[in-house]
N, C-alpha and C positions, 0 to 999 in steps of 0.2 A: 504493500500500500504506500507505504515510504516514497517508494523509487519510484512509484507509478502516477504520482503525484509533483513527484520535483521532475521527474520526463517532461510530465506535461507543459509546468510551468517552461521550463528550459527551453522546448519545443515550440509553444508560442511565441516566447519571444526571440529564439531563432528563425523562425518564420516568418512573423508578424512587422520588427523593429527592431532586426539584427542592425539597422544604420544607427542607432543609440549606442554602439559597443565599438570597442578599439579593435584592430588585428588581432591584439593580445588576448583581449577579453572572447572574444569568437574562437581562436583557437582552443583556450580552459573551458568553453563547451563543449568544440568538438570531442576534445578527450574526454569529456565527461559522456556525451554522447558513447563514443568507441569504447570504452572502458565495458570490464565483464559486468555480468548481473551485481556477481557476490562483491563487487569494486562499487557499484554505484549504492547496491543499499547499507554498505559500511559507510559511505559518503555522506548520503542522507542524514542517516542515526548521527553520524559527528554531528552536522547540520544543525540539529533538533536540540543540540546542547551549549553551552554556553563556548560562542565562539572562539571569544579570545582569548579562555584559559587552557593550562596544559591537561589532557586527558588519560587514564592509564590506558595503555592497551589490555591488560586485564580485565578491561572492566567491558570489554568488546566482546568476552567469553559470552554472554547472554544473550546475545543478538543470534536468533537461532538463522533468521533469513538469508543470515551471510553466510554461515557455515556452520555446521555440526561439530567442527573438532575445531583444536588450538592451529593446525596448518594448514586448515581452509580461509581462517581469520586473518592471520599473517600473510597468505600469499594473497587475498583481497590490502592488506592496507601495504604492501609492500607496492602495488600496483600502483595503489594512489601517490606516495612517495615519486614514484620513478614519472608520474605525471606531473609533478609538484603541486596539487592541490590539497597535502596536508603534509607539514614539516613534522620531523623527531627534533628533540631537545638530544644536543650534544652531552652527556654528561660526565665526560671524560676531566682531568683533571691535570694539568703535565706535571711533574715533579724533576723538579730544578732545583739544584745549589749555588746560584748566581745570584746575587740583590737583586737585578731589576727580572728578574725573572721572577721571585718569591713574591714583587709588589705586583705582577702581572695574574700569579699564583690565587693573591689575595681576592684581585678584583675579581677572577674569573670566581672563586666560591662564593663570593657574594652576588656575585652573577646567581648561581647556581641554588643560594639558598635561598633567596627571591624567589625563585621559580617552583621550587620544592614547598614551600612554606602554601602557597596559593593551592598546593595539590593535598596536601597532608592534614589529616586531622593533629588537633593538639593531643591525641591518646597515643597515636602513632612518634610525635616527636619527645617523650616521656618516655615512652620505649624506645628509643634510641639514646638515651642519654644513659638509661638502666645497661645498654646492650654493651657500651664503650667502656663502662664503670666510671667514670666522672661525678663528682658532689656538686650538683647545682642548687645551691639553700633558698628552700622555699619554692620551690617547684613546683608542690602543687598547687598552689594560689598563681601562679605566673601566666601570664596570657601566651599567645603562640608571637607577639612580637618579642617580649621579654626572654624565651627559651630561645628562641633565633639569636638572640644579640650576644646570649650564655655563650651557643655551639661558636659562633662564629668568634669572639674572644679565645677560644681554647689556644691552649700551644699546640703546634703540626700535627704531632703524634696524634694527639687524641680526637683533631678534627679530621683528619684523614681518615680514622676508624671512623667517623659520625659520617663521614659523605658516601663510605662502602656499604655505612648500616643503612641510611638513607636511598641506597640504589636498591638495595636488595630490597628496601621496603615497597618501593613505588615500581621495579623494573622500567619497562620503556615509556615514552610519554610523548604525545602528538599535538599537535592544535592545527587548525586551519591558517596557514600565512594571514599576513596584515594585509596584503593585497588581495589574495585570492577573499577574504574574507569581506572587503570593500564591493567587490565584484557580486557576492551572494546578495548584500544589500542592498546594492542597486539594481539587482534583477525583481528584489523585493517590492520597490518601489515604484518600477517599470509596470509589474504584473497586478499587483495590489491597488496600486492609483491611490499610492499615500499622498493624506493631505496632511499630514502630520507626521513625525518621527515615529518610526515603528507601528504604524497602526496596523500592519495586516502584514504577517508570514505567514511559511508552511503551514504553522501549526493553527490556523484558519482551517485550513485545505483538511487539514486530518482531523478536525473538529466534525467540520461539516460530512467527511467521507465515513466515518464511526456510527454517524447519528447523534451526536452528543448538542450537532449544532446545525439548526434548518435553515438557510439563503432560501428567501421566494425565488420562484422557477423563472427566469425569463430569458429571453433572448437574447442572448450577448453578442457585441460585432467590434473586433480590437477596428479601432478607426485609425490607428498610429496617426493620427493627432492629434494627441493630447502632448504628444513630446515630439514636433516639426524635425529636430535635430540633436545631433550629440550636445551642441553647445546650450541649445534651451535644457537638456536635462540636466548639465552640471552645474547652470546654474542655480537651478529650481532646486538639488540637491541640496548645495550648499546652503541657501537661503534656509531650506527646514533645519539644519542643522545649525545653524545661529539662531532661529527663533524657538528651537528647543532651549540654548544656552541660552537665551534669554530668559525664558522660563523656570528654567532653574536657577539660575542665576538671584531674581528677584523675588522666587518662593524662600530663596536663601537670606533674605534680606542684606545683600553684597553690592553697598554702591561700588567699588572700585572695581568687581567684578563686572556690576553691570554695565560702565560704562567702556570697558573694555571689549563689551560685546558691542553695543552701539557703535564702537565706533570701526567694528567692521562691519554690521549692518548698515550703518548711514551711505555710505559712497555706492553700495549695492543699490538702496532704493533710489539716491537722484540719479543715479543715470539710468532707471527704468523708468522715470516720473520725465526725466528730461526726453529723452529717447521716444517716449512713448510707448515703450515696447511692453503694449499687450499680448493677447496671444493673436496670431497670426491671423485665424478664421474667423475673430470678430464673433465670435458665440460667446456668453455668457459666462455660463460655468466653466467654460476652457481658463477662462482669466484666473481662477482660483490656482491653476499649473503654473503658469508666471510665477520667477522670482521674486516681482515686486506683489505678488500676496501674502505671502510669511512674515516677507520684511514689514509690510504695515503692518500686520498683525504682531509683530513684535516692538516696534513703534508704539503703538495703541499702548502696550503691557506696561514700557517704558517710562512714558510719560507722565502717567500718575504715580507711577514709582518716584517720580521726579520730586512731582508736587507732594509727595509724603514725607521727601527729604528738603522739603522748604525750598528749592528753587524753582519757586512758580514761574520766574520768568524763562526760564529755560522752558518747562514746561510747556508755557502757553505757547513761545517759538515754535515748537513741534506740533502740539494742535495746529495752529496755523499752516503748517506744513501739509497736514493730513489733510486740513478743508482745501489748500489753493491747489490740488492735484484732484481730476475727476476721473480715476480708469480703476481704482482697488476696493475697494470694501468702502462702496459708497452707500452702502444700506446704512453704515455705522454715523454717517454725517450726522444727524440728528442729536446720538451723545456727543459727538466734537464741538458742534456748536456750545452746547449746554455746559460740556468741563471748560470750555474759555470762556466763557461768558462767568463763568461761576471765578474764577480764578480772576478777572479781570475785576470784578464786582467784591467779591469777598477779601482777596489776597493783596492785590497790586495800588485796590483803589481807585482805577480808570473807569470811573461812571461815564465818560463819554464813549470809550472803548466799549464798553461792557452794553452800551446802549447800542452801541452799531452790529456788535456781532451776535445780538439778540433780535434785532428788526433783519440783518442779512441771513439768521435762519429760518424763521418766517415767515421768508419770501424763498425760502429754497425749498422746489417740490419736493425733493427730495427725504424731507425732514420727518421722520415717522410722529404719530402724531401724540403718541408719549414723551416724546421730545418738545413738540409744540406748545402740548399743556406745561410743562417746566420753564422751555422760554418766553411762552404769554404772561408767566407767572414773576419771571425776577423783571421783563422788561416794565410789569406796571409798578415796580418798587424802585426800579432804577430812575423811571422818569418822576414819581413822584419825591425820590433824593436828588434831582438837579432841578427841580422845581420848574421843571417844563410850561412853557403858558399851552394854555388846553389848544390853539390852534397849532402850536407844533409837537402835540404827541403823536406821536402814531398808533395806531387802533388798528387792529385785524379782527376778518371775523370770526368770531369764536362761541363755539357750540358749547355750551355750558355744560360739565361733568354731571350724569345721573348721581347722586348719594346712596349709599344703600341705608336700611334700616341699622339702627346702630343696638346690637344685645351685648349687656353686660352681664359677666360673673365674678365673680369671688374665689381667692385661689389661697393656698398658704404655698410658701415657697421653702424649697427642700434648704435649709441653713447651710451644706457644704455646697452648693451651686451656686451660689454668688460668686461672682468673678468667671463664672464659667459658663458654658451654654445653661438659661434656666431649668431647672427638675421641679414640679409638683406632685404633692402628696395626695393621694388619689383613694380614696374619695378624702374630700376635705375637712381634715378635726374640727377645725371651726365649726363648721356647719352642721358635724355629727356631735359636738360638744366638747370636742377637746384641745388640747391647749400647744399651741408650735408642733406638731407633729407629736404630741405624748402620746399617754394614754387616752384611747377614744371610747366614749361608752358608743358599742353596737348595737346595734339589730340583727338580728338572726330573722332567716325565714319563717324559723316557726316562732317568733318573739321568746325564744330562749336564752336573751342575753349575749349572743354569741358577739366576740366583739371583730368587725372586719379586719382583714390584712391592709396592712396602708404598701399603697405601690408609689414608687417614682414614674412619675412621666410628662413627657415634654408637652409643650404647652399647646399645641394641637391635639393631641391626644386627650390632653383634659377636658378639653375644648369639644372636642366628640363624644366623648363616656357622660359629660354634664347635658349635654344637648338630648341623647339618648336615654336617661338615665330623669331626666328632670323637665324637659321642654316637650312629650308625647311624639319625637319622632320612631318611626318604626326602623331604620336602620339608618346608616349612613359611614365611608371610608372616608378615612385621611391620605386623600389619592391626588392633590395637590393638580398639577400637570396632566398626571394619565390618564385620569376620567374621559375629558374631554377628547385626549389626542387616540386616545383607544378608539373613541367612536371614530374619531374622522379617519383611521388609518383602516378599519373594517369597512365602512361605507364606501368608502375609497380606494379601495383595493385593486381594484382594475383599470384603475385610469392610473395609478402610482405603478404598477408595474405595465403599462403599454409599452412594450418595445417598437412599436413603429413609430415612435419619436425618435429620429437618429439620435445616436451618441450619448443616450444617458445613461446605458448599460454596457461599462467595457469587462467587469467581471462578474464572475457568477458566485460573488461574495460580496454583494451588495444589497443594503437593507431598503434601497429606496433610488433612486432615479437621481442622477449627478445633480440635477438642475432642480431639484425639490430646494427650496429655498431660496429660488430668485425667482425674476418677477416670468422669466422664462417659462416655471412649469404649470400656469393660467392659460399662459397666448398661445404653449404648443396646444394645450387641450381643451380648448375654450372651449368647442361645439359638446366633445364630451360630457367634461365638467357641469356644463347648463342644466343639459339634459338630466343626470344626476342627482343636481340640485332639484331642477322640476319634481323628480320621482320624489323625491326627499318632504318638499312641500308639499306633497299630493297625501302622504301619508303612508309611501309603502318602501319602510326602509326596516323595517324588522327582518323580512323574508334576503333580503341584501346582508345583512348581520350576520344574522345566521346559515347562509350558505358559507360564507368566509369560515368563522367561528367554528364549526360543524371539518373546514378542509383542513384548518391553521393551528386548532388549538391543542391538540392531542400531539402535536411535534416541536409547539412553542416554535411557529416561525419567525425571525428575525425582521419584525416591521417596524418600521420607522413610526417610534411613539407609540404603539402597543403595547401594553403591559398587561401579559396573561395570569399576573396574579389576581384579577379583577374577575371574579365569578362572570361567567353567563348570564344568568337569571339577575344579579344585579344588573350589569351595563343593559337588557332588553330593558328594566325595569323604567332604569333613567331614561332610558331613551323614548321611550313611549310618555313618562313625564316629561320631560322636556316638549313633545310636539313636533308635529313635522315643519311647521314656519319657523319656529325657532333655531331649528336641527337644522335649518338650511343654511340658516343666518351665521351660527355657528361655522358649520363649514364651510361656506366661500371666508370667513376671516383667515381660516386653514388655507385654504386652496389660492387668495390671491399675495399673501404673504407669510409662508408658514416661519420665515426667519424670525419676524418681530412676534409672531403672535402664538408661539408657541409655548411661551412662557409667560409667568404673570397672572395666571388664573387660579380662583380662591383653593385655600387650604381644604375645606372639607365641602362635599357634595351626603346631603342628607335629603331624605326619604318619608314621606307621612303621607294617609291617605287622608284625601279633600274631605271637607274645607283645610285652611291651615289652623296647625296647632295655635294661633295667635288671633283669636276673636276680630281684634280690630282690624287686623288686613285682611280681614277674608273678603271686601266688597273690592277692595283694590287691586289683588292679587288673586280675585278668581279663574276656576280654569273651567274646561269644557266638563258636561256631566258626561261625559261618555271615559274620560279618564278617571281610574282607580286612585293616583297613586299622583303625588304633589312634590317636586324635585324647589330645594333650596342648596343655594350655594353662602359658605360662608367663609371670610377671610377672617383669620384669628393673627390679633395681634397682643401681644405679651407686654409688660408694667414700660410703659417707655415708647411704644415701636408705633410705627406710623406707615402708612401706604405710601410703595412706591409707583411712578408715574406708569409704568406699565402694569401696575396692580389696576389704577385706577382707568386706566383705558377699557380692562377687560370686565372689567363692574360696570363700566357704564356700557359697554355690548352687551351683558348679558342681561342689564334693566331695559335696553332700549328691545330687544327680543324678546320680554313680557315675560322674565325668569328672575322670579325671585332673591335677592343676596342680602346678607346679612355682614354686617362688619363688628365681631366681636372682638370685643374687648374683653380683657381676662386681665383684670385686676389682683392688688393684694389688699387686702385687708385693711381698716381705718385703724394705723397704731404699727402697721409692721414698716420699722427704720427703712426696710428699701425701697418703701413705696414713696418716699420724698428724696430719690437719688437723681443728681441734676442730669440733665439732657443736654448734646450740643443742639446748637441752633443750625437750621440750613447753611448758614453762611461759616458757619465752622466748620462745616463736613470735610469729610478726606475725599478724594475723588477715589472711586472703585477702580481694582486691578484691574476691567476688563474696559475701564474708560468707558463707565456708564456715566457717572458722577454724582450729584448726589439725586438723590431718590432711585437712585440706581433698581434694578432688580431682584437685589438682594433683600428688600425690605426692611432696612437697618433701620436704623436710628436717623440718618438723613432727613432733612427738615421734618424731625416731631417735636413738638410743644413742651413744656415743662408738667408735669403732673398728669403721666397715662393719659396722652393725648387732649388734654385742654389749653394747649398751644396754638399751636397755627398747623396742627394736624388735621386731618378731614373729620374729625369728634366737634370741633371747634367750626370749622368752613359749613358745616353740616348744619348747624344750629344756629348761623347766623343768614344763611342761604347760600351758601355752599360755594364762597370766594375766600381766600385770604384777606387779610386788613388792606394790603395795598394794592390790589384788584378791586376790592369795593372802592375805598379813598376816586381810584382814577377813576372808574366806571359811575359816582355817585359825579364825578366832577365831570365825567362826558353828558352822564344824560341831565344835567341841571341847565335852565336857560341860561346863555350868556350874562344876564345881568344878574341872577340870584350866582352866577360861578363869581362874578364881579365884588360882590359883595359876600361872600366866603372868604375869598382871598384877601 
């Protein structure tokens, strides 16, 4: 299976895009190609392990495919050798009585015990110190660099005996060269269609061939254009490979690191931004293959790394960058706009700045419209701080955010979770009668006293078991994201896998169509997609569900936003609550931008059958009597936390599609010290790693209010009509007549 699998792979792309490889690299196929069976699946198995350490040949005994005996084993990797796509470690040692000979002596065993030390257990190099008779004090506590440093300190004698114990321990030892090894992972990246460092080897290929792991079935056609020439893929190589180091770099919290990645990322991206060098074909998704994609993508990473290290202005330089250039990850323009606006406004001080580059996103279609709400939001505080006269503000027009209904509860907070992700005590002592998580008097089933277990759990979870347990819902999951994308990726099933859209399928280890997340996979499938939607609003999408469900679910196939830990009978359930006008509504927001709108949707989907469990909204929030079953969506936010802009985008979709949301709030208690713990204010915010900014995605803390949302959080905008103070101020000074604005001022 091994070999018949890296054939394949090999195969294709000797076939397909052998002009992406050197002479050199084509020749280390064809031997691989010519090479015997038991030579190619000894090859493989090295393959499958970790490349660039030393391997026993011993440990090759197990591999039954290659050979049955110790000298079928050997004359497979003796084969390999003589092709050189796997080296032996020399571990010979010269013995010399000249100075510069014994200093030459020296270098090579430390050569040697390096190499030995990456292969050896520390049980193994204990038994060799036991073997030589040498007193190393304190041995057993000693790590395996500490016993290294012991052997290698010895005088001649007894490290000479430690390098023969050492060979005898390990016998011969292999790895795949540095080149030949460069060569497997570029065929990786060739065959895989990585968009990132490492996303898809072999061991994809033997997932899926076992059954352990099911790719939707579709049509695949190598278009060998995704990589025009050898020269577009080195450099699209290299580029992932810095915006990897870039990655780590700044998860490492490493300015000097990181700026030593920047500054061989930076010369790569202008002269793709200067150049222009998109991809070739002018398709869409091809441009994500460009080097200048990684590289912004690690720019983006960069920059708020910047502004965390207080050089905003550097910072905002590079925003600027990323907006004056229109060919890379222009879907992200939106948050660019919004972290220089925020960093102009907050950090630097330039209200005039901050004003402009808040009215030029605005006006850039471009601008997703989670973005738009954030910068309608700072420009009417910006112009109400330069004290604008009302005939030079500028005014866009703007659709006022739905509010959802706002439920509170009561929580006691677990005392070692402070300072850490929040824990509550579930069910809550307070409210059962007892005191900080003490003793609780319970209720037992049969009123015997019995007193409950208290569980930790995080503040959606509490947030569901409270709703269930005290508000007469009949069910409901903490399925954040999936709920929603589970339907659209079942309903959707056969328009996300049409292969007769060229080039969105180059392997057969793909979860979803290249071009799913640009505005590409709407306009290839518009007439489809329509018609889908039509069925959808017509009401006959259960029988579409469950044909999918009934093919997909018993192999767990890999679909884009599917999550089959979601019952059946739940998702029909929702789904029929929800409705088909809504369900449709939902999915064209999937289908004409699944990038932005995939994310951002409330914490828990709950369940009750009509009317709703809440008297007063039942004339508001009615539904058809032909449905059973009554679907609420609710965002839970925790003592502090506040909606972020793409929270609030997807509450008000899903209020303007006649679906109920709830925005709960799960308080602490009147008297518990962390429920008066200060909050930043928006303009204090860090801008987010992924250069969201603030109100980013994350749902943080980014502009919330002081006191569990009675700030300038939406708890607050909600109960005064659902603007911030300096959106009312400007909006109360637009619609007043010029001479009562006259007389204000």
């Amino acid at each position: 299976m091994y070999r018949a699998l890296f054939t394949t792979q090999v195969q294709t792309i000797h076939d397909h895009e052998s002009h992406l490889l050197s002479d050199d690299e084509r020749g280390r196929l064809d031997l691989f190609l010519g090479a015997t069976e038991p030579a190619q699946s000894l090859y493989c198995r090295i393959l499958m392990r970790k490349r660039d350490k030393w391997l026993r040949v011993s440990s090759f005994l197990e591999y039954q495919d290659v050979g049955s005996s110790p000298t079928e084993i050997t004359a497979a990797l003796d084969e390999l050798l003589v092709f050189g796509l796997v080296e032996e470690l020399d571990q010979t040692v010269p013995d010399n009585d000249s100075r510069d000979d014994h200093v030459k002596e020296d270098s090579r065993v430390g050569t040697l015990w390096f190499e030995w030390v990456s292969v050896m257990t520390i049980d193994e190099m204990k038994q060799i110190v036991q073997s030589i008779r040498v007193s190393v004090p304190g041995i057993s506590s000693l790590n395996k660099a500490q016993i290294q440093e012991s052997l290698r300190s010895l005088a001649p004698s007894p490290r000479t005996r430690a390098l023969a114990a050492a060979t005898t321990f390990l016998g011969r030892l292999v790895k795949i060269p540095a080149d030949v090894n460069q060569l497997m992972t570029r065929l990786d990246l060739i065959y895989f269609r990585w968009r990132s460092w490492g996303e898809g080897t072999l061991t994809t290929a033997i997932l899926t061939q076992i059954g352990r792991v099911k790719f939707p079935r579709a049509d695949c056609t190598r278009s060998g254009l995704v990589f025009p020439t050898r020269d577009d893929l080195l450099a699209y190589e290299r580029a992932l490979q810095w915006r990897q180091a870039m990655d780590e770099v700044v998860e490492a919290n490493d300015p000097v690191a990181a700026e030593h990645v920047y500054d061989q990322i930076r010369p790569m991206w202008d002269q793709a931004v200067r150049d222009e060098l998109g991809h070739i074909t002018g398709i869409e998704w091809y441009q994500r293959y460009c080097p200048g994609w990684p590289c912004t993508k690690a720019l983006e990473i960069y920059a708020p790394f910047l502004a965390k290290q207080k050089r905003h202005a550097d910072a905002l330089d590079l925003f600027e960058a990323l907006l004056n250039q229109h060919l890379f990850r222009q879907a992200k323009r939106g948050d660019w706009y919004k972290d220089a606006a925020l960093i102009q406004h907050a950090h630097l001080k330039q209200l005039k700045a901050a004003h402009a580059t808040c009215i030029r996103g605005l006006e850039d279609p471009r601008t997703h419209p989670s973005a738009r709400t954030a910068l309608q939001r700072r420009l009417a505080r910006v112009q109400v701080q330069l004290r604008l006269p009302w005939r030079e503000q500028r005014r866009f027009e703007e659709v006022a955010l739905r509010t959802p209904h706002e439920h509170v509860m009561y929580a006691t907070r677990v005392v070692e979770s402070v300072g850490l992700k929040p824990r509550y005590w579930w069910p809550d002592p307070a409210a059962q009668g007892g005191e900080d998580g003490g003793q609780v008097a319970g209720r037992g089933d049969d009123d015997q006293g019995e007193v409950p277990a208290l569980e930790q759990v995080g503040v959606e979870e509490y947030a569901l078991r409270s709703y269930l347990a005290h508000e007469g819902f009949a069910g409901g999951s903490c399925s954040e994201n999936s709920m929603l994308c589970t339907l659209f990726g079942l309903l959707f099933f056969d328009e996300l896998f049409d292969a007769s859209v060229p080039g969105v399928f180059e392997t057969p280890y793909q979860s979803a169509p290249l071009d799913l997340g640009s505005e590409c996979f709407y306009r290839s499938r518009q007439e489809q997609i329509e018609r889908k939607l039509a069925q959808i609003e017509s009401g006959d999408f259960i029988s579409i569900m469950e044909r999918v469900d009934h093919a997909e679910r018993e192999e767990r196939t890999l679909i884009a936003g599917v999550n089959w830990g979601l019952a059946w009978d739940d998702l029909a359930l929702v789904a029929n609550a929800i409705g088909g006008p809504a369900l449709a509504t939902i999915c064209r927001f999937f289908a004409e931008d699944y990038y932005h709108n995939a994310a951002g949707m409330p914490d828990l989907c709950l369940w009750t059958k009509s009317p709703s469990p809440r008297p007063e909204d039942q004339e508001a929030s009615a539904v058809d009597a032909d449905q059973e079953y009554k679907v609420v969506f609710a965002e839970v936010k925790g003592p502090h936390d506040t909606l972020s802009d793409k929270q609030r985008v997807w509450i008000d979709s899903l209020l303007a599609a006649g679906i109920d949301v709830h925005l709960c709030l799960v308080k602490l208690h009147p008297g518990d010290p962390a429920a008066a713990a200060p909050v930043a204010e928006e303009d204090d915010a860090e801008l987010s790693d992924d250069g969201a900014g603030s109100g980013g995605a994350s749902g943080s803390r980014t502009g919330a209010g002081r006191g569990g949302g009675r700030g300038r959080g939406v708890s607050s905008a909600s109960r005064r009509g659902g603007r911030p103070r300096a959106d009312r101020l400007a909006a109360a000074d637009a619609e007043a007549p010029p001479s009562k604005r006259a007389r204000k001022r």
